[in-house]
gemmi code that builds the backbone of each chain (N, CA, C; Angstrom):
import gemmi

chains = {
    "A": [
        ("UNK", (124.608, 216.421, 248.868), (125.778, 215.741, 248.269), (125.423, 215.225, 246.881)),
        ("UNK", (126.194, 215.389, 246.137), (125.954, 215.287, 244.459), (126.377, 213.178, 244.536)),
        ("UNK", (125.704, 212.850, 243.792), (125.522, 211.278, 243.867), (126.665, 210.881, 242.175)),
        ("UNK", (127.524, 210.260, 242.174), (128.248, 209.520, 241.214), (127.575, 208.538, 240.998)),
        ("UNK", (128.126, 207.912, 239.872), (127.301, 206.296, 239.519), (128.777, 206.229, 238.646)),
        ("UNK", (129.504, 204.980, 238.906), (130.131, 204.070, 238.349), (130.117, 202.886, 238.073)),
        ("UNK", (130.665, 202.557, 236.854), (129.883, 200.957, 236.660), (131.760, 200.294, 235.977)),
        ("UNK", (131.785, 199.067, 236.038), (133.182, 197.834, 235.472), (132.921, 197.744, 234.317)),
        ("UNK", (133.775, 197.363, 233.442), (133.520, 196.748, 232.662), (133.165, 195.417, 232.228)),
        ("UNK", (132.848, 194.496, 233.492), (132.435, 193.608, 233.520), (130.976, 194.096, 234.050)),
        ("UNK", (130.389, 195.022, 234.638), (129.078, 195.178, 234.898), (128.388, 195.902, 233.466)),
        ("UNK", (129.134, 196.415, 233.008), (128.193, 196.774, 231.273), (128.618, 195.375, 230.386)),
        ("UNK", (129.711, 194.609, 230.414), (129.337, 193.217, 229.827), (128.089, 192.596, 230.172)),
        ("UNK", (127.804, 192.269, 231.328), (126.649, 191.965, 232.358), (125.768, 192.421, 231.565)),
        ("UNK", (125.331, 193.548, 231.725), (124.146, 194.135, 231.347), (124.107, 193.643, 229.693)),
        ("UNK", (124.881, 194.469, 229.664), (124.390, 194.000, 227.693), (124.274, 192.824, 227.364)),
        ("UNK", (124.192, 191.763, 228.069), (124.146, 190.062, 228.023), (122.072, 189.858, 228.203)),
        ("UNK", (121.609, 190.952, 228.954), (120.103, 191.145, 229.309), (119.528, 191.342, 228.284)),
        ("UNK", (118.048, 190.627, 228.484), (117.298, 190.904, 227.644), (117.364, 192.690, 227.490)),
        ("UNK", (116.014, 193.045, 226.729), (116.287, 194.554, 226.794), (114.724, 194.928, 227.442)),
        ("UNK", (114.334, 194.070, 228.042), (113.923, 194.015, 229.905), (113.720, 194.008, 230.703)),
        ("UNK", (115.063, 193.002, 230.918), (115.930, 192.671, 232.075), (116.379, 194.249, 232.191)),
        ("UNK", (117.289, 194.675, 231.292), (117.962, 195.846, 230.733), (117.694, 196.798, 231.875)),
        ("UNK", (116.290, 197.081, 230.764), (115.219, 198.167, 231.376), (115.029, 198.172, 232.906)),
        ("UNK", (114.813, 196.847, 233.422), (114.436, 196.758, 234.964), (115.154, 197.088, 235.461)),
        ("UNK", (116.936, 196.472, 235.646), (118.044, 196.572, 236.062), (118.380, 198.174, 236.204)),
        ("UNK", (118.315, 199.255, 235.262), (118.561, 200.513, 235.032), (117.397, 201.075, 235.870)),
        ("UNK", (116.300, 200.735, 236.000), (115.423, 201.481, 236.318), (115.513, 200.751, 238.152)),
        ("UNK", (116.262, 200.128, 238.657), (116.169, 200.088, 239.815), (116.918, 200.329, 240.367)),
        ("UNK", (118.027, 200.672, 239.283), (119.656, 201.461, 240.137), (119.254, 202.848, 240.164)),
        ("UNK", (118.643, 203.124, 239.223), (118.351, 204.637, 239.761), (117.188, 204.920, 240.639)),
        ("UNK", (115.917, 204.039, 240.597), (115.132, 204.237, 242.024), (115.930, 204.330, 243.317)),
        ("UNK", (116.932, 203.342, 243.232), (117.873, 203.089, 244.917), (118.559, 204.109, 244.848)),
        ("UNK", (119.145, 205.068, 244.174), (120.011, 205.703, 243.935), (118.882, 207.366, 244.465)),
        ("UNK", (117.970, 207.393, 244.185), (117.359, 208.611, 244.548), (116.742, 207.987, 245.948)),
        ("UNK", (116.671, 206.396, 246.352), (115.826, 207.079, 247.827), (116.843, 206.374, 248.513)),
        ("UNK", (117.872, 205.631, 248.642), (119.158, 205.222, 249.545), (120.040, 205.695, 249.818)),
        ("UNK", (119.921, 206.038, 250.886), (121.530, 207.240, 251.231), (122.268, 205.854, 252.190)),
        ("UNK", (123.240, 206.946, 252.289), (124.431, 206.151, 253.286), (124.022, 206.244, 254.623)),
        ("UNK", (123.018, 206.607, 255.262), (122.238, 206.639, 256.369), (121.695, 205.873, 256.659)),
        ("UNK", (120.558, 205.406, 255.456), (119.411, 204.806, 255.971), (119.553, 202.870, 254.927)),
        ("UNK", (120.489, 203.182, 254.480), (120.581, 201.968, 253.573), (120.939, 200.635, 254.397)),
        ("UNK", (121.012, 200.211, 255.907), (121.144, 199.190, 256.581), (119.254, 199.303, 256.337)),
        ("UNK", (118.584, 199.844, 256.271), (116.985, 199.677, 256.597), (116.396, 199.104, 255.282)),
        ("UNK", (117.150, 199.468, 254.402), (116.689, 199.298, 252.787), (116.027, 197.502, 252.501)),
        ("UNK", (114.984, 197.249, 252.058), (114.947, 195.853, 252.242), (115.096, 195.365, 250.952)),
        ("UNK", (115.815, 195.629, 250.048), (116.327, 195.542, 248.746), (117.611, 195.384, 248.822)),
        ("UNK", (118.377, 196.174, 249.721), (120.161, 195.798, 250.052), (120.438, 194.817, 250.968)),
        ("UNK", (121.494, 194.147, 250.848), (121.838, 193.397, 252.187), (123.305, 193.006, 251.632)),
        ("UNK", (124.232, 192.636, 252.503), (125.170, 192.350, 252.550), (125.489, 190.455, 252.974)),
        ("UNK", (126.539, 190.341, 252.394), (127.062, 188.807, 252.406), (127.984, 188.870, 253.467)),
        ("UNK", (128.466, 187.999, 254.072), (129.644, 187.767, 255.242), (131.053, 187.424, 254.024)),
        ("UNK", (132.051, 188.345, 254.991), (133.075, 188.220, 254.232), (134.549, 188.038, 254.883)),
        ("UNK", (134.895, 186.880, 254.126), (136.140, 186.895, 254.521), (137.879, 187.397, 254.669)),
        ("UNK", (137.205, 188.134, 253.515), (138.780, 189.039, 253.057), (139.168, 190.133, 253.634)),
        ("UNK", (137.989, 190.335, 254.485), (138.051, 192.064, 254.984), (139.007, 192.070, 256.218)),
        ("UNK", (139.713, 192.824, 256.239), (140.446, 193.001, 257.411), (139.537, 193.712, 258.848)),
        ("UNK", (139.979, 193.110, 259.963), (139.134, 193.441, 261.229), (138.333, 195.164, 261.494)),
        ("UNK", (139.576, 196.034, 260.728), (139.354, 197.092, 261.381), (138.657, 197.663, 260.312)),
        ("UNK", (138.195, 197.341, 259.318), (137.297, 197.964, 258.478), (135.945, 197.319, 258.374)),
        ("UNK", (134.859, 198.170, 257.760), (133.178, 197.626, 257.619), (133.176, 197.711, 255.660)),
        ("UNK", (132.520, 196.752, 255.453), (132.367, 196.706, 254.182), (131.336, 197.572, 253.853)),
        ("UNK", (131.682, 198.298, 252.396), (130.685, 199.165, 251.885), (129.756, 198.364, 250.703)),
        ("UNK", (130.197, 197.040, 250.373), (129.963, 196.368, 249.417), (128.303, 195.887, 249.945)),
        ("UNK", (127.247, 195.759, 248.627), (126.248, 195.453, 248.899), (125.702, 194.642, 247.354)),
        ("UNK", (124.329, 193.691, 247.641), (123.964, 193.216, 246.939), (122.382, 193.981, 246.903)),
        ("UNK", (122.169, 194.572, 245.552), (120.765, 194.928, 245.389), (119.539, 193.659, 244.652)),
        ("UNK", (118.719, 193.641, 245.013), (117.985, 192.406, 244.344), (116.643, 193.738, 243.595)),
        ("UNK", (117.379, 193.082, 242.108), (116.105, 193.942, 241.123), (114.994, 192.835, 241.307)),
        ("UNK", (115.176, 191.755, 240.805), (114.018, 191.096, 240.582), (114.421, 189.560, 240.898)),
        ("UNK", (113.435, 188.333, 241.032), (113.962, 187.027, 241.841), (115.485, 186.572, 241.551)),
        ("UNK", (115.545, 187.235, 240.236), (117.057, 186.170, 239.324), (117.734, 186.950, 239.192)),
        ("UNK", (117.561, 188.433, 239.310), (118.992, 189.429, 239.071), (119.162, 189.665, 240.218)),
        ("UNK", (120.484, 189.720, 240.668), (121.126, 190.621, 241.263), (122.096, 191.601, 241.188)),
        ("UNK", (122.575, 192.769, 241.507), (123.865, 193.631, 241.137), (124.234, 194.180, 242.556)),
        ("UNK", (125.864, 193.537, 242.323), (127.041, 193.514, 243.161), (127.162, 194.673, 243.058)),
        ("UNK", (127.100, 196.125, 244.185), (127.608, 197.275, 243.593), (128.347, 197.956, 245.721)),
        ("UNK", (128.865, 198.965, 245.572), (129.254, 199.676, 246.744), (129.030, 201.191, 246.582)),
        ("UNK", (129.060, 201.131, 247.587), (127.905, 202.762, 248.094), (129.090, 203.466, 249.120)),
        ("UNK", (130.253, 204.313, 248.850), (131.111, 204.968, 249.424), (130.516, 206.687, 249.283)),
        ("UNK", (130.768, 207.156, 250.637), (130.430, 208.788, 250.621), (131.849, 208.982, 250.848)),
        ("UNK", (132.336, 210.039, 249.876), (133.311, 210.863, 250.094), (133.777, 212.532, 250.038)),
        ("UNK", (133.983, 212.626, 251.593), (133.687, 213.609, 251.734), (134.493, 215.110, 251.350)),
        ("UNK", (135.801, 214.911, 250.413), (137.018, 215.356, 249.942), (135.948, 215.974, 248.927)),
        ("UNK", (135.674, 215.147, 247.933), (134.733, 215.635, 246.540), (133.148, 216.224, 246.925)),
        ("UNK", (132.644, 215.860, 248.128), (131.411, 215.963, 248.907), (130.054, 215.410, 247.689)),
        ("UNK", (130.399, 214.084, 247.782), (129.608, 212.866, 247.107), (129.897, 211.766, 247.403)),
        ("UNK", (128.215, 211.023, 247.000), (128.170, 209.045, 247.313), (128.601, 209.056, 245.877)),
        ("UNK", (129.709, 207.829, 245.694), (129.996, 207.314, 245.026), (129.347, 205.673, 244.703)),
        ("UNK", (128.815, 205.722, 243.741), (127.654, 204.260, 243.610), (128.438, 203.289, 242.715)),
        ("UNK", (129.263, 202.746, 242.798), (130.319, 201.657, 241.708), (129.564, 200.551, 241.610)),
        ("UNK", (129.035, 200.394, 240.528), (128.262, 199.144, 240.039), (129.187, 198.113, 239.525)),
        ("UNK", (129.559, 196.798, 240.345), (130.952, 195.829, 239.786), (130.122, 194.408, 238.569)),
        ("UNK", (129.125, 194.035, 239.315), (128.388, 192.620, 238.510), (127.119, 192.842, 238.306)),
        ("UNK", (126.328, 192.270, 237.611), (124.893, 191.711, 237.558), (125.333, 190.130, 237.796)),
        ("UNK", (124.554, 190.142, 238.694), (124.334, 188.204, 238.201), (123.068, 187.519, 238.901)),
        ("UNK", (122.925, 186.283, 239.103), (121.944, 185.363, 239.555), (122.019, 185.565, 241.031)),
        ("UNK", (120.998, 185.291, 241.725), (121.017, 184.379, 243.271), (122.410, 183.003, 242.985)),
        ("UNK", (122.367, 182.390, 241.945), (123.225, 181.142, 242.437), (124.356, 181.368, 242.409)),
        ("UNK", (124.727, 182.466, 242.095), (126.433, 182.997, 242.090), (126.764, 184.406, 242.335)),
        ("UNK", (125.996, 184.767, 243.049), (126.039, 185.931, 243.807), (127.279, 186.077, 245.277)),
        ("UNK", (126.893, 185.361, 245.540), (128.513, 184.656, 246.828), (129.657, 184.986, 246.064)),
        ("UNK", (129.960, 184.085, 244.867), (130.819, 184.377, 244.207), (131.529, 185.182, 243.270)),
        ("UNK", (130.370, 186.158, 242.718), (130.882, 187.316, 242.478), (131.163, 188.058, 243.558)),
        ("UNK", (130.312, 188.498, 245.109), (131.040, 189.730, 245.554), (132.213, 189.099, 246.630)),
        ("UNK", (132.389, 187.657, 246.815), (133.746, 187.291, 247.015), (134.275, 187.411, 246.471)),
        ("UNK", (134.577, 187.170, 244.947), (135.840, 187.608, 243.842), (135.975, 189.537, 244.199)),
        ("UNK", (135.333, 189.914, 244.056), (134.953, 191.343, 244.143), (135.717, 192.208, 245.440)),
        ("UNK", (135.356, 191.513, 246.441), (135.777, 191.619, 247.722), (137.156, 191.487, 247.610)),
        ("UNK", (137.544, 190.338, 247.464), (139.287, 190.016, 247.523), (139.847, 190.955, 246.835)),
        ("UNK", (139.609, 191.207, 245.598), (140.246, 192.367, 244.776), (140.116, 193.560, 245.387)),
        ("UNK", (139.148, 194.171, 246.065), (138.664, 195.355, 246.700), (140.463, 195.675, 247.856)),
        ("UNK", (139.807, 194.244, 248.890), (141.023, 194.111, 250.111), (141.758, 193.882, 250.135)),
        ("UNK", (142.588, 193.264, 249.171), (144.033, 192.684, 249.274), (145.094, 193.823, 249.514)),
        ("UNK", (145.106, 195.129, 249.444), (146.034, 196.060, 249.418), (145.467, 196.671, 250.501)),
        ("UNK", (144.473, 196.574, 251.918), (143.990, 197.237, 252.646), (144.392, 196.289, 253.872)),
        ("UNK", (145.278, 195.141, 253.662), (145.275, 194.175, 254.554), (146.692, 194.432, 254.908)),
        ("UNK", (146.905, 194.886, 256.173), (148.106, 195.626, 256.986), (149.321, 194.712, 257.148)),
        ("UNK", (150.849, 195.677, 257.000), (151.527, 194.896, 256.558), (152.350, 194.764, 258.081)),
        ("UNK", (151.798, 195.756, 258.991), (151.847, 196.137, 260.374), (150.825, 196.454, 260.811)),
        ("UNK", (150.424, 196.633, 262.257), (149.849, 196.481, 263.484), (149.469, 198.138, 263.028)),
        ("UNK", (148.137, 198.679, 262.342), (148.089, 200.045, 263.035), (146.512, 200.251, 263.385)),
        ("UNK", (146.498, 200.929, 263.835), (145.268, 201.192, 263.907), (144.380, 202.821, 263.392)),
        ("UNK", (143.001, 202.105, 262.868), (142.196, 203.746, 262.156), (141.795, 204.443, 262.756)),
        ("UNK", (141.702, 205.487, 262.501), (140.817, 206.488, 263.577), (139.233, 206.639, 262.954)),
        ("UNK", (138.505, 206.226, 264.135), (137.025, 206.234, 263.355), (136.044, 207.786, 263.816)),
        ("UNK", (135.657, 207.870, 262.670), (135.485, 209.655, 263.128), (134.395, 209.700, 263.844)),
    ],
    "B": [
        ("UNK", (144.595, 233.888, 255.638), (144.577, 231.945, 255.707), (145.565, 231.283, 255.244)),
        ("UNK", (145.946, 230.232, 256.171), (147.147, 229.294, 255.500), (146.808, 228.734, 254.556)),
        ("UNK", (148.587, 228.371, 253.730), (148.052, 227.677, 252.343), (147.500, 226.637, 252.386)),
        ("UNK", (147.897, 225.514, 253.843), (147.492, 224.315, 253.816), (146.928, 224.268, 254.915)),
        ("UNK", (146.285, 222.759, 254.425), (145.674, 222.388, 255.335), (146.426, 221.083, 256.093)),
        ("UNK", (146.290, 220.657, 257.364), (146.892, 220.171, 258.511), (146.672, 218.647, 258.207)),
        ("UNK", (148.657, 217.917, 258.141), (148.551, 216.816, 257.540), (149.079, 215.985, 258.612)),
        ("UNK", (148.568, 214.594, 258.884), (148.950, 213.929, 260.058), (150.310, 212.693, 260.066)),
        ("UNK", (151.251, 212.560, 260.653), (151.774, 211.254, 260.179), (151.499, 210.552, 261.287)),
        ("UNK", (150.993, 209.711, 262.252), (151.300, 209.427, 263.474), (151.684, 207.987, 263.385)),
        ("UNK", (151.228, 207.636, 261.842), (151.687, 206.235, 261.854), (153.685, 205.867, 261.094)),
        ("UNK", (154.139, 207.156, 261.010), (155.689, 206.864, 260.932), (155.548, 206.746, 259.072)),
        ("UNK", (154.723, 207.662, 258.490), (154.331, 206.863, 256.718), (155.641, 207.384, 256.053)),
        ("UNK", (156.278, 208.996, 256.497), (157.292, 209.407, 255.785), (158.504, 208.848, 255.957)),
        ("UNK", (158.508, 207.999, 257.216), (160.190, 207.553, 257.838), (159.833, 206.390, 256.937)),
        ("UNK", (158.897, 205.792, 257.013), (158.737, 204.222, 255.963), (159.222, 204.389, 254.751)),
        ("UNK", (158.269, 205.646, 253.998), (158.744, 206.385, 252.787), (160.158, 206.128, 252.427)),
        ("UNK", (160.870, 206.419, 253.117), (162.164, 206.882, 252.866), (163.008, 205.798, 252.762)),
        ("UNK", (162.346, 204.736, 253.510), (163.048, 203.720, 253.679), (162.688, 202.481, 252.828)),
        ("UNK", (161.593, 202.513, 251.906), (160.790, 202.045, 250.949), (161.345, 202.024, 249.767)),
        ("UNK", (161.179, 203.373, 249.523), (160.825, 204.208, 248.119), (162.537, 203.540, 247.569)),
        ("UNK", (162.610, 203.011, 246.059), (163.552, 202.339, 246.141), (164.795, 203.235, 245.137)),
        ("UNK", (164.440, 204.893, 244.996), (165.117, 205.760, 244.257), (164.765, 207.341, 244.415)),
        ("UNK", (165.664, 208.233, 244.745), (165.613, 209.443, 244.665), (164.503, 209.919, 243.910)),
        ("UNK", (164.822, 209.361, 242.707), (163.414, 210.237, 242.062), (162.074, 209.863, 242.664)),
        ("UNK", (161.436, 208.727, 242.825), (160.349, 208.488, 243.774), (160.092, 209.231, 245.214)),
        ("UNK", (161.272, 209.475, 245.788), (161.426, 209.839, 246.881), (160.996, 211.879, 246.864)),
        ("UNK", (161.842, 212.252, 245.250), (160.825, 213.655, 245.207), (159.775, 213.246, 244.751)),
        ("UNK", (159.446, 212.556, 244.126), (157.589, 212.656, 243.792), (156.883, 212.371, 244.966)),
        ("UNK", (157.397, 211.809, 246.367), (156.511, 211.864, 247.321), (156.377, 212.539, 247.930)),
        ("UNK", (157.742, 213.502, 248.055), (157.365, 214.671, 248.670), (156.359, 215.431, 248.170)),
        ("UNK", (156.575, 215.779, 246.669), (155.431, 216.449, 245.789), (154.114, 215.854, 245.924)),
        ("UNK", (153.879, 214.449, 245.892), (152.518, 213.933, 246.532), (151.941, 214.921, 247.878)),
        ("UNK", (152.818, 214.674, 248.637), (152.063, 215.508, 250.253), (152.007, 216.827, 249.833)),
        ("UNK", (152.599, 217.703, 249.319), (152.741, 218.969, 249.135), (150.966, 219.300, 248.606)),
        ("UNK", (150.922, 218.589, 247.895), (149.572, 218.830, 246.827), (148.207, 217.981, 247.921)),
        ("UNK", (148.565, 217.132, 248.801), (147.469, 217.030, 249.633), (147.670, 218.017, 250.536)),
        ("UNK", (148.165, 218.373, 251.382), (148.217, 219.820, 251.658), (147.782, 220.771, 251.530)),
        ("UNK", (147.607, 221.143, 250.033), (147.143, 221.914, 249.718), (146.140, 222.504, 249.921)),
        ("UNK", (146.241, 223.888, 250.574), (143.945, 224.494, 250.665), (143.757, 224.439, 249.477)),
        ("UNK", (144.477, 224.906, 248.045), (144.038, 225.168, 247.452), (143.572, 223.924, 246.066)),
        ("UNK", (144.211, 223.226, 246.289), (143.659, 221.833, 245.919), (142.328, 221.324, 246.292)),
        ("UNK", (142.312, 221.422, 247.678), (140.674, 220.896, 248.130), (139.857, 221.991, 247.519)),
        ("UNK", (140.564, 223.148, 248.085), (139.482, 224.102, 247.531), (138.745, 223.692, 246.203)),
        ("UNK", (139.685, 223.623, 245.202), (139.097, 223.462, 244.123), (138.871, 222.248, 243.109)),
        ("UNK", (139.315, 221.216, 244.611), (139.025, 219.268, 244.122), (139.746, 219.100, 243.050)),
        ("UNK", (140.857, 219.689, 242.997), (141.776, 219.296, 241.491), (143.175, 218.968, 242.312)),
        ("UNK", (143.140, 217.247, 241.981), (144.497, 216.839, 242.346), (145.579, 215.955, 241.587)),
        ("UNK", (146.229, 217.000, 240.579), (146.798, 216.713, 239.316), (147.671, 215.098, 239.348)),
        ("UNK", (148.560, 215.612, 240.483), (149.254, 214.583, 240.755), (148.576, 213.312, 241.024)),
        ("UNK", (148.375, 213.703, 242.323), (148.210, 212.681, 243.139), (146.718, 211.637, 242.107)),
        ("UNK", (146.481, 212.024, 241.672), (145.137, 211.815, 241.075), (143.829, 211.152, 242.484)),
        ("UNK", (143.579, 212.277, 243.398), (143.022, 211.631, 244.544), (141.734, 211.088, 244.547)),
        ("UNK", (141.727, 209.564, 244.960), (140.347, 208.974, 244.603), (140.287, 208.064, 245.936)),
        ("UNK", (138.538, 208.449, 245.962), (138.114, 207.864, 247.410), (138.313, 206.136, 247.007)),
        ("UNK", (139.274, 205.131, 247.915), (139.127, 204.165, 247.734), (138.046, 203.245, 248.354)),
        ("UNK", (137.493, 202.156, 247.168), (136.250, 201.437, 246.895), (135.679, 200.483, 247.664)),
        ("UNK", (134.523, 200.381, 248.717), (134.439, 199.286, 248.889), (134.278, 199.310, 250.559)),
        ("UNK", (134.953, 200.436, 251.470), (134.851, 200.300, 252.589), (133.921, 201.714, 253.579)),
        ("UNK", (133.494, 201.432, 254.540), (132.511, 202.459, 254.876), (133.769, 203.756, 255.798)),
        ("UNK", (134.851, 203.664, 256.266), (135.717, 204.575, 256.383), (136.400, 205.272, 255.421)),
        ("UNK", (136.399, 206.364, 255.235), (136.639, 207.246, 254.050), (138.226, 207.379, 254.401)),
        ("UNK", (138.773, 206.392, 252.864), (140.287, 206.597, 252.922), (140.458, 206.751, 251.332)),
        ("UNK", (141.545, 207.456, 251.350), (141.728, 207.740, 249.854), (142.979, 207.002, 249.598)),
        ("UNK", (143.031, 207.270, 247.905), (144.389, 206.370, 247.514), (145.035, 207.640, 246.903)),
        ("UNK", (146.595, 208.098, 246.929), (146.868, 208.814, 246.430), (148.103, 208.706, 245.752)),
        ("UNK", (148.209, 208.612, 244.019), (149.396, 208.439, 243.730), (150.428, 209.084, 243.926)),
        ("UNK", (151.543, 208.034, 244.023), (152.713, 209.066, 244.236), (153.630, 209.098, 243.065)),
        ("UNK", (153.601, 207.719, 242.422), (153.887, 207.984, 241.183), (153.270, 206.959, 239.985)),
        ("UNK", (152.663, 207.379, 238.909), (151.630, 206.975, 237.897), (152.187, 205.507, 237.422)),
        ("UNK", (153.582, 206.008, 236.974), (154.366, 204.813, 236.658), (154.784, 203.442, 237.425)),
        ("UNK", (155.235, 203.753, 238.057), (155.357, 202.594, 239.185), (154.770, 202.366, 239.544)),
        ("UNK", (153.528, 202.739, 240.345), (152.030, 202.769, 240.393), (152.221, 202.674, 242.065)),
        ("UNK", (153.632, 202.989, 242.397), (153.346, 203.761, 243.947), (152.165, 204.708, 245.173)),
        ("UNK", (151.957, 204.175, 245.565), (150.783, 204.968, 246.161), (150.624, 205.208, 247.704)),
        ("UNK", (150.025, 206.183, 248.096), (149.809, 205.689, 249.581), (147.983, 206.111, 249.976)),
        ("UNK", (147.672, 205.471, 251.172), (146.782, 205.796, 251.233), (146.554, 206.738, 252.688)),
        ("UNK", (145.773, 207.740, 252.622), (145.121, 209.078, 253.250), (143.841, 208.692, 253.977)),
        ("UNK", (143.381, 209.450, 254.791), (142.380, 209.102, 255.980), (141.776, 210.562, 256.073)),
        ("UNK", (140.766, 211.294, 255.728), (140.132, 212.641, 255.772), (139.381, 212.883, 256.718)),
        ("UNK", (139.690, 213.567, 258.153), (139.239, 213.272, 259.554), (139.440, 214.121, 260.057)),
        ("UNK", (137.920, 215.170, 260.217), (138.057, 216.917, 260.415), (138.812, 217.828, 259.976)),
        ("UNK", (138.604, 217.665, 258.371), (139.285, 218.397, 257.610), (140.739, 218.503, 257.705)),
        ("UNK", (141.225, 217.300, 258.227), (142.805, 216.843, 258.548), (143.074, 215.669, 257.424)),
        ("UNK", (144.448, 215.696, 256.944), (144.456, 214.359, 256.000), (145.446, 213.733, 256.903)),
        ("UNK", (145.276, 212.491, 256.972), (146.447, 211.412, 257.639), (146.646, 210.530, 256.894)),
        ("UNK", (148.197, 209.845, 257.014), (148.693, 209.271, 256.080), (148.621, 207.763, 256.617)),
        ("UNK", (148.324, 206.899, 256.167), (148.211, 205.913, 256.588), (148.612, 204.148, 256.342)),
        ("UNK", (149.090, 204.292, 254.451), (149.753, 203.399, 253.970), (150.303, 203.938, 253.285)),
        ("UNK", (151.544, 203.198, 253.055), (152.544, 203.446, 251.640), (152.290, 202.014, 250.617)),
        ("UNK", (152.433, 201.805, 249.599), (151.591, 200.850, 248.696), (152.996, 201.002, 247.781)),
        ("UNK", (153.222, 199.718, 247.653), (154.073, 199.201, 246.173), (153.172, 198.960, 244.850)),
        ("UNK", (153.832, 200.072, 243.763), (152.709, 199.253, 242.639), (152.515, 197.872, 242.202)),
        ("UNK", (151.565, 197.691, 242.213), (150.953, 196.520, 241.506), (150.151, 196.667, 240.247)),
        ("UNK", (149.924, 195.093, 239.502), (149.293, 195.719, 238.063), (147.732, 195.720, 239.049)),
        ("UNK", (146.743, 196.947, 238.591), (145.611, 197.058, 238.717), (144.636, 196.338, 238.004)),
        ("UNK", (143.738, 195.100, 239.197), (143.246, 194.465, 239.055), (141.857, 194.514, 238.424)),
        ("UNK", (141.856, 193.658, 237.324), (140.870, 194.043, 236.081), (139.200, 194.628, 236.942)),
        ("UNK", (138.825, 193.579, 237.659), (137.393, 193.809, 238.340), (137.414, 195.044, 238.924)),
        ("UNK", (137.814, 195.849, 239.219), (137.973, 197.016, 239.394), (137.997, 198.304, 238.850)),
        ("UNK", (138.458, 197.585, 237.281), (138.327, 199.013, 236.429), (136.712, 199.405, 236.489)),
        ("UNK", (136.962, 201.105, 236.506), (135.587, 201.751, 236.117), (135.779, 202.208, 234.582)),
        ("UNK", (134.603, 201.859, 233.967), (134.927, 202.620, 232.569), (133.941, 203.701, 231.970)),
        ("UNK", (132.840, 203.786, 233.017), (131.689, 204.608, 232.910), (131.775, 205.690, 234.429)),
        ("UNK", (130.892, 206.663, 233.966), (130.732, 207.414, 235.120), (129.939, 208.655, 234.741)),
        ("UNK", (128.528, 208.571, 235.591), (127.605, 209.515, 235.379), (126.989, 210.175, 236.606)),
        ("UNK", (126.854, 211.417, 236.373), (126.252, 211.814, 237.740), (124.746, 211.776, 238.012)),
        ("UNK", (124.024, 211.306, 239.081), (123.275, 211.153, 239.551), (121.817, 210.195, 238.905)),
        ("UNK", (122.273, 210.000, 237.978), (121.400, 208.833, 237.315), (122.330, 207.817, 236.417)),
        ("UNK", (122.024, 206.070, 235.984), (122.717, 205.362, 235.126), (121.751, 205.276, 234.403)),
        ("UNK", (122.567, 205.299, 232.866), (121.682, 205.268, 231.648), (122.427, 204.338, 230.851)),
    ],
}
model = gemmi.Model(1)
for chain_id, residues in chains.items():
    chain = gemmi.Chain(chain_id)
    for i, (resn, *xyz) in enumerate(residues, 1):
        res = gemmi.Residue()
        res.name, res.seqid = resn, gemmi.SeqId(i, " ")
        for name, pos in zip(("N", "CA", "C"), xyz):
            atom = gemmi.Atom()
            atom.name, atom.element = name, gemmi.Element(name[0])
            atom.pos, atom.b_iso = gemmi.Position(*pos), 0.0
            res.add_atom(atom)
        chain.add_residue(res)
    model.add_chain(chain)
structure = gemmi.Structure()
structure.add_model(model)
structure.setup_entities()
């Protein structure tokens, strides 16, 4: 499967706010994760982990994850395989700190779910 | 081989459609939406003019968003499940929320 990388325009604000690095580190660890993290094995990854979230509706699993480059960066990004185009799609949304890391991929999150949150009773089919 | 490929409604998306969509003309662009997911020959060749089909962000079940119309920013969303598409929301446009825009996109490495 051919691998995408997308990034916000608030995640290249982010970045270009870095030293040049920070820069360097940040780039050079999205693409290490990016060649050895698949959508398989990335619950094992001890660099990813996920936050508890409130916006998500019951019947879905969040794809949203936090990578930790180094003690003080982090980047808010999601890891979707789709299998229409037959590629992981890697959307890079923030860089930020440990102390506001909650709060970016909650802002992040809400925007993600608000249009995935049922306006009726249905249910997904999980393949 | 058929032209298309096998599209699901089980959740009632076209009777909603109809009963939604707040003008004839929307109402052919949705037909023209399904027509073009449908399509073999669309998947075949991952070009989906219309609809502009994009895996939506963020969740580990593979659902797509597919416009139905650019302007209004009508949409519904699709479910890709053994090479079957199912329809699964109809979506009123809304303005698209800034944290979300992508403005980059590279394959297999970021530079």
């Amino acid at each position: 499967m051919d691998v995408l990388i997308e990034s916000t325009q608030k995640f290249e604000d982010d970045i270009d706010r870095l030293s040049a690095i920070d820069k360097a580190t940040v780039i050079q660890s999205i693409n290490d994760c990016v060649a050895q993290v698949t959508a398989q094995n990335i619950d094992t990854s001890t660099d990813m982990y996920q936050l508890l979230l409130r916006s998500l509706p019951d019947e879905y699993i969040s794809s949203l994850y936090v990578l930790r480059v180094t003690q003080e960066i982090r980047i808010v990004l999601a890891i979707d395989e789709d299998p229409i185009f037959d590629r992981i799609i890697w959307t890079l949304f923030r860089v930020t700190d440990p102390s506001r890391e909650h709060m970016a991929y909650e802002e992040i999150a809400e925007a993600l779910y608000k249009e995935l949150a049922p306006r009726s009773p249905r249910a997904f089919v999980t393949a | 081989m058929a032209q298309t490929i096998d599209l699901c409604d089980e959740y009632g998306i076209i009777y909603e459609a109809i009963a939604v969509l707040p003008n004839n003309e929307l109402k052919l662009c949705f037909l023209e939406a399904l027509a073009e997911l449908e399509s073999r020959e669309c998947h075949r060749t991952r070009q989906f003019p219309k609809t502009r089909l994009h895996r939506v962000t963020g969740v580990k079940l593979a659902i797509y968003r597919a416009d139905i119309d650019k302007i209004s920013g009508w949409r519904i969303h699709v479910q890709y499940i053994n090479k079957q598409i199912h329809l699964k929301d109809i979506i009123e446009g809304r303005r698209h929320d800034d944290v979300l825009n992508v403005i980059k996109s590279k394959k297999s490495r970021y530079e």
